[in-house]
KOLBADO-398223 format. One record per residue (C-alpha): residue number from 0; y, z, x. Coordinates in steps of 0.2 Angstrom, whole numbers, plus 2048, in hexadecimal, padded with zeros to 3 digits. Layout:
N
@resi->NUM py->Y pz->Z px->X
...
END
This chain:
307
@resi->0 py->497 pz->622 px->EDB
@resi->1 py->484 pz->622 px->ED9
@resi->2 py->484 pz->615 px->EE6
@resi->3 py->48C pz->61F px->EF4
@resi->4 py->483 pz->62F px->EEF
@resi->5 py->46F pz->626 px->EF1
@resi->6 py->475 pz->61C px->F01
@resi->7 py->47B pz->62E px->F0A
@resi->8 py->46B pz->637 px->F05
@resi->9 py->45F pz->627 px->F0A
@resi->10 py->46C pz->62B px->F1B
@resi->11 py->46F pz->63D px->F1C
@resi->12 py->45B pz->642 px->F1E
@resi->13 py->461 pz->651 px->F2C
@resi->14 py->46F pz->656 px->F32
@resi->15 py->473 pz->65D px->F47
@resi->16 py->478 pz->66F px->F3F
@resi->17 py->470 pz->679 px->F34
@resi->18 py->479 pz->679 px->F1F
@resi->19 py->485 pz->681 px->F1D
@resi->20 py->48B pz->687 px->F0B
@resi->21 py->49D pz->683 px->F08
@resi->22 py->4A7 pz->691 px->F04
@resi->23 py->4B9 pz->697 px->F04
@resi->24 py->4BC pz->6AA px->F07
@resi->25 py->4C7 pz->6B5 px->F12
@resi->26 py->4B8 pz->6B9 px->F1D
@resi->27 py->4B8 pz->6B3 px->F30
@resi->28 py->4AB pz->6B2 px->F3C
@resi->29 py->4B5 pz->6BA px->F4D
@resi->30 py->4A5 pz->6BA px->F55
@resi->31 py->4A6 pz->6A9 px->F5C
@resi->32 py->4B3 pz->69F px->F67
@resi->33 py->4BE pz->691 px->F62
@resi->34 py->4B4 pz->684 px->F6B
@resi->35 py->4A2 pz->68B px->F5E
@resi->36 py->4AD pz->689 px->F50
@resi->37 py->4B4 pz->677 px->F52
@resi->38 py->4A2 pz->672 px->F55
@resi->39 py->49A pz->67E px->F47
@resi->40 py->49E pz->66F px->F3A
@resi->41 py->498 pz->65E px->F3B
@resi->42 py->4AB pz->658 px->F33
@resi->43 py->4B8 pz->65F px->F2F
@resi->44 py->4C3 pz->658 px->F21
@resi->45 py->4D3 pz->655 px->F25
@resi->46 py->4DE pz->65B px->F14
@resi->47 py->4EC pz->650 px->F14
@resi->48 py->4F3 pz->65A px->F04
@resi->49 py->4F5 pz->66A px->F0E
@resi->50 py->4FF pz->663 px->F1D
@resi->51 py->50F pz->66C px->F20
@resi->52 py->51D pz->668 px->F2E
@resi->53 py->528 pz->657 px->F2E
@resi->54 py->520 pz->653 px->F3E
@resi->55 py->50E pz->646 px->F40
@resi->56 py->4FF pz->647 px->F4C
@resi->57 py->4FD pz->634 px->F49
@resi->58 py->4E8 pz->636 px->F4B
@resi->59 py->4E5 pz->645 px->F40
@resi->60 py->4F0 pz->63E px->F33
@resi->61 py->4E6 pz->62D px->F36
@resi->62 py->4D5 pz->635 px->F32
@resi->63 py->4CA pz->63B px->F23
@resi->64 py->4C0 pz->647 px->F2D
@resi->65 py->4C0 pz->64B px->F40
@resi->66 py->4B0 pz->653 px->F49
@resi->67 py->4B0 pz->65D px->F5A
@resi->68 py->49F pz->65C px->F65
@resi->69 py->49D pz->65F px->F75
@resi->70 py->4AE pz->65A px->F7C
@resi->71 py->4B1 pz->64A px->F72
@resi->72 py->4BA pz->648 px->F62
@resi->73 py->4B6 pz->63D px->F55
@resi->74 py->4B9 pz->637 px->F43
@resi->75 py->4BA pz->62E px->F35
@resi->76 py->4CB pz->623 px->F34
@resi->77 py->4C2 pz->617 px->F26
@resi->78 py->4BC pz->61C px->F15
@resi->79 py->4AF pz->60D px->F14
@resi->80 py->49E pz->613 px->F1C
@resi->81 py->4A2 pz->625 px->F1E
@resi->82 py->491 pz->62D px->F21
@resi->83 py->48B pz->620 px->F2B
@resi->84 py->496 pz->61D px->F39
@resi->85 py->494 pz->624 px->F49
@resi->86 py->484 pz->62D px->F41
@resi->87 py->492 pz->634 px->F34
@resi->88 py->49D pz->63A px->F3F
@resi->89 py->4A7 pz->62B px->F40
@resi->90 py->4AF pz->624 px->F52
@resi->91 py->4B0 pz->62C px->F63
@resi->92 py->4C6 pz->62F px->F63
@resi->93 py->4C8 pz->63A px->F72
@resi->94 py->4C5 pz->64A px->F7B
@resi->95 py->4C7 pz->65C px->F78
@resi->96 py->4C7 pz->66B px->F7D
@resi->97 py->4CC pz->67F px->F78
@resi->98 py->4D2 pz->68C px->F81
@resi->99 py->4D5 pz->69D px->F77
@resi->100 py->4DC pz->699 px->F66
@resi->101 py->4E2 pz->688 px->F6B
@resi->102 py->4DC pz->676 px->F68
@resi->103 py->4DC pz->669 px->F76
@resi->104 py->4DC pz->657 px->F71
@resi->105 py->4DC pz->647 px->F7A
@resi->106 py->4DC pz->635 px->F71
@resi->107 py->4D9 pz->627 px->F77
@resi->108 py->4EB pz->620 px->F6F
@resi->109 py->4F4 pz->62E px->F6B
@resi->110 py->4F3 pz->637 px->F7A
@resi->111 py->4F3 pz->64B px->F7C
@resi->112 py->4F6 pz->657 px->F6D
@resi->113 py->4F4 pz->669 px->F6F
@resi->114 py->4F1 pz->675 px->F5F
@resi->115 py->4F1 pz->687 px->F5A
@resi->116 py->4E2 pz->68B px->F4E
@resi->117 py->4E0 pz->697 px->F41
@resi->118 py->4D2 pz->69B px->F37
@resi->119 py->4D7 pz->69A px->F25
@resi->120 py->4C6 pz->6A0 px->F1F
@resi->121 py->4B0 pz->69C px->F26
@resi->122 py->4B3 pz->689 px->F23
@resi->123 py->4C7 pz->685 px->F23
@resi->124 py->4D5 pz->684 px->F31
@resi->125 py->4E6 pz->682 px->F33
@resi->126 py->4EA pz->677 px->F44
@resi->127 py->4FE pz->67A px->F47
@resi->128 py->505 pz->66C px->F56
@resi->129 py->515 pz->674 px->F59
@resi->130 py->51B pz->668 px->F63
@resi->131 py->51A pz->65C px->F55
@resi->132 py->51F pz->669 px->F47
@resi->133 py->511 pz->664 px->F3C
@resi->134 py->500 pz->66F px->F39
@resi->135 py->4F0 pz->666 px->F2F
@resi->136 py->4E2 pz->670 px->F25
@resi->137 py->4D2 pz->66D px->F2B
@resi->138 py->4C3 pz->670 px->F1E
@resi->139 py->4B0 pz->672 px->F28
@resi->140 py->4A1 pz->66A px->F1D
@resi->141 py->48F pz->664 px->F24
@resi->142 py->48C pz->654 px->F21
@resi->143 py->47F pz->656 px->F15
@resi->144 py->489 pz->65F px->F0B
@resi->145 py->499 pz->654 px->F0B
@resi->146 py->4A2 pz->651 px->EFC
@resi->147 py->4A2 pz->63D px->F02
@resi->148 py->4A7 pz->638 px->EED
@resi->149 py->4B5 pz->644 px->EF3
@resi->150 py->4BB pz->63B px->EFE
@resi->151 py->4BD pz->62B px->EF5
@resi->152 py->4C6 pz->630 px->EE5
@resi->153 py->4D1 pz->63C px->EF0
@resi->154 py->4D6 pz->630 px->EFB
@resi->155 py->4D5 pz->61F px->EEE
@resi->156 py->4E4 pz->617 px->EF5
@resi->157 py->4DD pz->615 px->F06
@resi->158 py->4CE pz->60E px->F02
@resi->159 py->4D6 pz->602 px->EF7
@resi->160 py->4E0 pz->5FD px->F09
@resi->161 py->4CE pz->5FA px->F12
@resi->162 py->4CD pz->5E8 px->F0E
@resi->163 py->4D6 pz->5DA px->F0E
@resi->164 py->4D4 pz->5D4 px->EFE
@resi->165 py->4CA pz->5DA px->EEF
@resi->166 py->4C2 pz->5CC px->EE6
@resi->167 py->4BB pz->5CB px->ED5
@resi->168 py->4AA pz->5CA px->ED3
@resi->169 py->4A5 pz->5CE px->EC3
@resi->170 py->4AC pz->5CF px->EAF
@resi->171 py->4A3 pz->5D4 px->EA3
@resi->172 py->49C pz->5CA px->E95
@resi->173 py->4A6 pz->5D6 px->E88
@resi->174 py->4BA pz->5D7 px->E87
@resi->175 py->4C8 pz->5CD px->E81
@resi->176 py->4D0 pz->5C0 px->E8B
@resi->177 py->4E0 pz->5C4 px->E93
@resi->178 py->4EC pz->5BE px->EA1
@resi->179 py->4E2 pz->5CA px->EAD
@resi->180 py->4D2 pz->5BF px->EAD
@resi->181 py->4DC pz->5B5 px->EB8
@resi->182 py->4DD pz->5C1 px->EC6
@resi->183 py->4CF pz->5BC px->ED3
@resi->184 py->4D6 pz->5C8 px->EE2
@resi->185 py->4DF pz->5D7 px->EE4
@resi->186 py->4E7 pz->5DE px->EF4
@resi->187 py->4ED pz->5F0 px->EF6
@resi->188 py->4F8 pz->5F3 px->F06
@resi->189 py->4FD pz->603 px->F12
@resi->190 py->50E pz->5FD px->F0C
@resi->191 py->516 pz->60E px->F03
@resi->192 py->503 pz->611 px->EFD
@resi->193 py->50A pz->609 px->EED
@resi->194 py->50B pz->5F4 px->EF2
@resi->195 py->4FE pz->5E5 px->EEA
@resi->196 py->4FC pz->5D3 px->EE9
@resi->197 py->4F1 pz->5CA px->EDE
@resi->198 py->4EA pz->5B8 px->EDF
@resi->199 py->4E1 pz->5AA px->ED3
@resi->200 py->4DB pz->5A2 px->EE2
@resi->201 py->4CA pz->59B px->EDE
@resi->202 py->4BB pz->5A7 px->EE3
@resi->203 py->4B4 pz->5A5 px->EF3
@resi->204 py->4C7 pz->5A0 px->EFB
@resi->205 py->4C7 pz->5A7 px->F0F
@resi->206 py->4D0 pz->5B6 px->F0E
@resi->207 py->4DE pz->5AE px->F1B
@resi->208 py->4E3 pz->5A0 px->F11
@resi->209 py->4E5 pz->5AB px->EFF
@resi->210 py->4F3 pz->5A8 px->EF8
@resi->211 py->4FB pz->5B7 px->EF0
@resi->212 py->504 pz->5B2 px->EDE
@resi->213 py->50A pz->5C3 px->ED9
@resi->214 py->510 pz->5D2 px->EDF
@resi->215 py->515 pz->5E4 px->ED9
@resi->216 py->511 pz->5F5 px->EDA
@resi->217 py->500 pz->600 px->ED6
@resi->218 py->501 pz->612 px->ED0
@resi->219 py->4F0 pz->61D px->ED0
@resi->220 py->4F0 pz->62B px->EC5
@resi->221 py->4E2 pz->638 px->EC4
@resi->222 py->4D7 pz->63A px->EB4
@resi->223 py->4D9 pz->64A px->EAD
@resi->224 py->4C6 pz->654 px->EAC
@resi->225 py->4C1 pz->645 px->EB8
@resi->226 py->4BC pz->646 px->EC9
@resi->227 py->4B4 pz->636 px->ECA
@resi->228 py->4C1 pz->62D px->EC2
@resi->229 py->4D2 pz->626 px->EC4
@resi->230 py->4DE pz->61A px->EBA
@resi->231 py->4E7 pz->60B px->EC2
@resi->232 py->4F6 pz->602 px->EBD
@resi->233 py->4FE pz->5F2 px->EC3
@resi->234 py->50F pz->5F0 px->EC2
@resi->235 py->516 pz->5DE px->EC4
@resi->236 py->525 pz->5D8 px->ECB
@resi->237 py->524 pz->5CE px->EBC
@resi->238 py->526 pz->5DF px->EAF
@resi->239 py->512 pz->5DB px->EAB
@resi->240 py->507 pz->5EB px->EAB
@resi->241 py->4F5 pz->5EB px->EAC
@resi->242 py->4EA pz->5FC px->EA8
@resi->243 py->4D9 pz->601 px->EAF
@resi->244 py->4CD pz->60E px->EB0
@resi->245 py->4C6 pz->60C px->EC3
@resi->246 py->4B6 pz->611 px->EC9
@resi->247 py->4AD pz->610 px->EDC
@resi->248 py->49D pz->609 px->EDA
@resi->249 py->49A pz->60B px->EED
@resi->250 py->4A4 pz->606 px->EFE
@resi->251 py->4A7 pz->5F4 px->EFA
@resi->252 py->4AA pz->5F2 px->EE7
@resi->253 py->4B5 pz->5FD px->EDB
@resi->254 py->4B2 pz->5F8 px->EC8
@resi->255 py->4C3 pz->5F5 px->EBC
@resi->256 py->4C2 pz->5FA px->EA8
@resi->257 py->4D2 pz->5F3 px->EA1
@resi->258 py->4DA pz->5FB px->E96
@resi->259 py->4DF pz->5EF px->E88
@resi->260 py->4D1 pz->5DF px->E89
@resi->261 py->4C5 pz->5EC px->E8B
@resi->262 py->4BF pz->5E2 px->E98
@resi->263 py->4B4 pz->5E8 px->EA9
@resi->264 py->4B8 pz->5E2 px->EBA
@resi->265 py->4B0 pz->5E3 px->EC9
@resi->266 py->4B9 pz->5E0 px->EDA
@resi->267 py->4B0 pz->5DE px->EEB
@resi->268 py->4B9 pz->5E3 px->EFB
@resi->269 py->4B9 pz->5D4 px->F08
@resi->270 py->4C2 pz->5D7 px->F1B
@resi->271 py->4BC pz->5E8 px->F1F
@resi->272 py->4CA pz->5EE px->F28
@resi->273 py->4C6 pz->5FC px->F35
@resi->274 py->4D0 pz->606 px->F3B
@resi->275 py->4D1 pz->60C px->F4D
@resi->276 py->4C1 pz->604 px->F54
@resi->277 py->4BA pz->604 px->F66
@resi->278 py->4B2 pz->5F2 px->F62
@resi->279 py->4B7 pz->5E4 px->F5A
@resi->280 py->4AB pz->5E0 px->F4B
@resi->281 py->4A6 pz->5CE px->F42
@resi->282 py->4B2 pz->5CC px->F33
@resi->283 py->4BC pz->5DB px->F33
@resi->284 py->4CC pz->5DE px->F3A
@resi->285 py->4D2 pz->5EC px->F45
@resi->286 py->4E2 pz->5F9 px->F44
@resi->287 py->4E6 pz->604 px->F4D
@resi->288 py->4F8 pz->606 px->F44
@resi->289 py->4FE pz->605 px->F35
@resi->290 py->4F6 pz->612 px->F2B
@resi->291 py->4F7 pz->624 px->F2B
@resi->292 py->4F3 pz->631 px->F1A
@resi->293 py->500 pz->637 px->F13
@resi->294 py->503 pz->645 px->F05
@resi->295 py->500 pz->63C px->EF3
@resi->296 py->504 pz->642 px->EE2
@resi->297 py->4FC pz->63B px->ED4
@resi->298 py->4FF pz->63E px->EC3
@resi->299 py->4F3 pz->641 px->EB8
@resi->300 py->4EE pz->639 px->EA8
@resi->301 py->4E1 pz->63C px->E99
@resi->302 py->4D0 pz->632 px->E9A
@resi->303 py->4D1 pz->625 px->E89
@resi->304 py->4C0 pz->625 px->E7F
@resi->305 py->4BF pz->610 px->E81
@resi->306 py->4AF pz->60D px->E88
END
């Protein structure tokens, strides 16, 4: 994601707090109150593989990161142009505030939650909303030291969700002809985190009218010694599976090596959806339902030595 990396350093050229170096240890800093704590980080991760409780805060499990400044909340509910929105921080949600141990909140759509903090270690906490038996872990980072490629490879299935259609932009001169050539747009939907449609609608094809000719089921799998790196595989209702390597080239566009026409695809997201939005934007669509994280478990699979 070399892409991402060179557009958030062109971006991230000072930060409102000092750096901070990110580590994890059983020391705390009891020197400050709640309220210097919450604002101490410029985001806070939200884990979504720590959560415990059967209950749901409907905007923290919504978010990628939340921030607390100066009695407004804020955060990142979209993948596409962390970094950049709101200055990094994302969108304006709501209110807070602290009192003692305890976390205020007030959003704009999910009304008041009130939480009990404790400090896990300097830069993690644990938020518990007994009301709603459900506690989130909450990991402090600056922004210029984000982990942003984190973020997209941890959270895959959600970025794919982000548009409204992926549509093929490039193939690569190399690669042997096969069935998937025919494939010109992809869709991945909140449904289950596991639903796609594909299309051979002709390129350029508004987004409304596609036509999607098959359906099935995607599975992501993690690339064992790989970061960076996931595989994809889509499963047709038509017992057809298709094999890829998949890479994020940036925001928009996610490159497909398959597996058996050694073919490269590139996709490019169209219908930027945003989620939670205080103001409608020119061709994207706003939710401020249907999605929320969820806990994933991935398999994990070996790296092949194809290309």
């Amino acid at each position: 994601m070399k892409a991402i990396k060179l557009l958030l350093v062109m971006f991230i050229s000072g930060a409102l707090f000092s750096s901070c170096t990110v580590i994890v240890d059983d020391t705390f800093n009891d020197t400050i109150s709640l309220d210097e704590l919450m604002s101490s980080y410029d985001l806070w991760y939200v884990d979504i593989h720590r959560t415990s409780g059967n209950g749901d805060v409907p905007f923290v499990s919504r978010a990628f990161t939340l921030s607390f400044f100066n009695g407004n909340m804020y955060a990142n509910n979209n993948i596409t142009d962390i970094g950049f929105t709101g200055n990094g921080l994302g969108i304006i949600v709501g209110n807070y505030n602290t009192f003692g141990g305890f976390l205020e909140t007030f959003h704009d759509i999910d009304g008041r939650h009130d939480f009990e903090v404790v400090q896990l270690s300097l830069n993690e906490i644990r938020i518990y909303d007994t009301f709603q038996n459900v506690s989130y872990v909450l990991v402090g980072y600056q922004r210029n030291n984000f982990d942003y490629d984190m973020v997209f490879y941890d959270n895959i299935e959600y970025f794919l969700q982000e548009y409204q259609a992926w549509e093929r932009t490039s193939i690569s001169a190399t690669g042997t002809p096969n069935v998937f050539d025919n494939e010109h747009y992809l869709q991945f939907t909140p449904e289950n985190n596991t639903t796609f449609y594909s299309s051979h609608d002709p390129f350029g094809t508004n987004i409304a009218n596609i036509l999607w000719d098959f359906t099935g089921y995607y599975e992501i799998f993690d690339v064992q010694g790989f970061d960076d790196l996931k595989v994809l595989t889509l499963n047709y209702d038509s017992g057809d599976i298709e094999e890829f390597e998949l890479s994020v080239i940036n925001d928009q566009r996610i490159e497909l090596f398959h597996y058996s026409s050694e073919t490269i695809y590139q996709f490019t997201g169209r219908g930027f959806i945003q989620f939670l939005r205080n103001e409608k934007k020119s061709e994207s669509t706003v939710r401020n339902e249907g999605r929320k994280r969820t806990k994933i478990t991935r398999k994990k699979k070996e790296k092949r030595n194809l290309k």
